[in-house]
C-alpha positions as CSV (number, residue, x, y, z in Angstrom):
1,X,76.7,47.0,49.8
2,X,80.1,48.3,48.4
3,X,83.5,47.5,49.6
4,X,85.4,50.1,50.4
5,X,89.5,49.8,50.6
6,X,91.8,52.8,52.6
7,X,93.1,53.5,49.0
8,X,89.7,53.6,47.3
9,X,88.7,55.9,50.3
10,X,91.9,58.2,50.0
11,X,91.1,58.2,46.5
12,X,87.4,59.4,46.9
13,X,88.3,61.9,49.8
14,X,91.2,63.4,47.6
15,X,88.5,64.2,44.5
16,X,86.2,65.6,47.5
17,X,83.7,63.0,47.5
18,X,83.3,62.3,50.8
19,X,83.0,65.5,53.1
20,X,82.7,63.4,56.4
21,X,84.1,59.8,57.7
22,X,81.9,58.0,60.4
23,X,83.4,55.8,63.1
24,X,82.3,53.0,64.8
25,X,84.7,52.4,67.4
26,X,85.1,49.4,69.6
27,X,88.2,49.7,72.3
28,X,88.6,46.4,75.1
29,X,88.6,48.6,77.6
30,X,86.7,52.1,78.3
31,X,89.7,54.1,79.2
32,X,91.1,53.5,76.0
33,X,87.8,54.9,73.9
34,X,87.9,58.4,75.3
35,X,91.8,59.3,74.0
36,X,91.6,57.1,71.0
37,X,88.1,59.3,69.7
38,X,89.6,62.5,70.6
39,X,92.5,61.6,68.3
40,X,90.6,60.4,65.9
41,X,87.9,63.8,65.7
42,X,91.5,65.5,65.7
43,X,92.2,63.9,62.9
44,X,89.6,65.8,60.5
45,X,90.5,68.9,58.0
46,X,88.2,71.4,56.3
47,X,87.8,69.0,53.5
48,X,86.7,65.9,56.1
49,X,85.4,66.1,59.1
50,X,86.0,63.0,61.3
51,X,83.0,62.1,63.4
52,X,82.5,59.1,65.9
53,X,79.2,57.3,65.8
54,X,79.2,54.9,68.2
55,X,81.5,53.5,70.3
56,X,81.7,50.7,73.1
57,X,84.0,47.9,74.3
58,X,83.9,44.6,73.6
59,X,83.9,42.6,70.3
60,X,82.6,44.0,67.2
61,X,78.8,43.1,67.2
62,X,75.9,42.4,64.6
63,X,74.2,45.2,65.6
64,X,77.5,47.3,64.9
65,X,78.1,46.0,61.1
66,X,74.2,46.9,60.8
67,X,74.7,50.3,61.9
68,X,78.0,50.7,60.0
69,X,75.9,49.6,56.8
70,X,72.9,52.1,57.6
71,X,75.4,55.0,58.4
């Protein structure tokens, strides 16, 4: 799969290549998930819509990078 850097991403979101970011987002606690996606989905324009996948506490997970490299 292809590695993607923030600047390769601002890059491909400024020439309006990518119409929507998704999220996997993993918190240590789960009163920290809640305020964290709602900033994040606040986050998108009309251009790029923010959107969050999954999320869950704990450590990041196998079955998370899989689902980040299927989404």
């Amino acid at each position: 799969s292809k590695s993607v850097s923030l600047s390769n991403l601002y890059d491909q979101i400024s020439a309006g290549q990518v119409k929507e970011l998704n999220i996997i987002l993993k918190a240590d606690v789960q009163g920290s998930i809640e305020p964290i996606r709602s900033s994040l989905e606040q986050l998108g324009t009309e251009e790029v819509r923010v959107g969050v996948i999954h999320s869950g506490t704990g450590n990041i997970t196998e079955s998370d990078v899989m689902l980040a490299i299927a989404s």
